[in-house]
C-alpha positions, -999 to +999 in steps of 0.1 A: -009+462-711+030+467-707+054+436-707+057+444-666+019+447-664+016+411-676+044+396-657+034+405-627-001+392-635+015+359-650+035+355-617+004+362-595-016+341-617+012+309-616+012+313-578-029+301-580-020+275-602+009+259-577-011+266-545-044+250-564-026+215-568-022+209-529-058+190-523-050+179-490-054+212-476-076+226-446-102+250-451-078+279-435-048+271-456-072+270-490-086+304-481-049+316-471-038+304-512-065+318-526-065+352-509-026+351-517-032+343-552-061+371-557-041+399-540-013+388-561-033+394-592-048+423-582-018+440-569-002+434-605-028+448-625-035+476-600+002+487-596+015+473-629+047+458-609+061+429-593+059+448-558+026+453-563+019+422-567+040+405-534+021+434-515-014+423-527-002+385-526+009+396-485-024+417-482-043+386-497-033+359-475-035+375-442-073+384-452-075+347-464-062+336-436-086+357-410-120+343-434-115+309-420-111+319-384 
């Protein structure tokens, strides 16, 4: 894994963390955080950079966003 590879994926993976602390949260805002946080991290691993992984955390929380509608 390169040393972009796993920043990205450290970013995307810190993002979860933040967004997992706010417990007063409706059902539609959790799913947007968590569908933020999983495109993040997938973005990073599969495009091995930090655009890939705002793309995937943009791609992520729009479908997160739709689950709960």
């Amino acid at each position: 894994m390169t040393s972009n590879r796993l920043s990205a994926l450290v970013a995307g993976l810190a993002v979860v963390a933040t967004l997992g602390a706010c417990a007063d949260m409706t059902p539609r805002e959790h799913s947007t955080a968590v569908g933020a946080g999983i495109g993040a991290a997938a973005g990073a691993v599969l495009t091995g950079s930090p655009e890939g992984a705002v793309a995937g955390a943009a791609v992520g929380g729009v479908v997160g966003n739709q689950v709960k509608r």
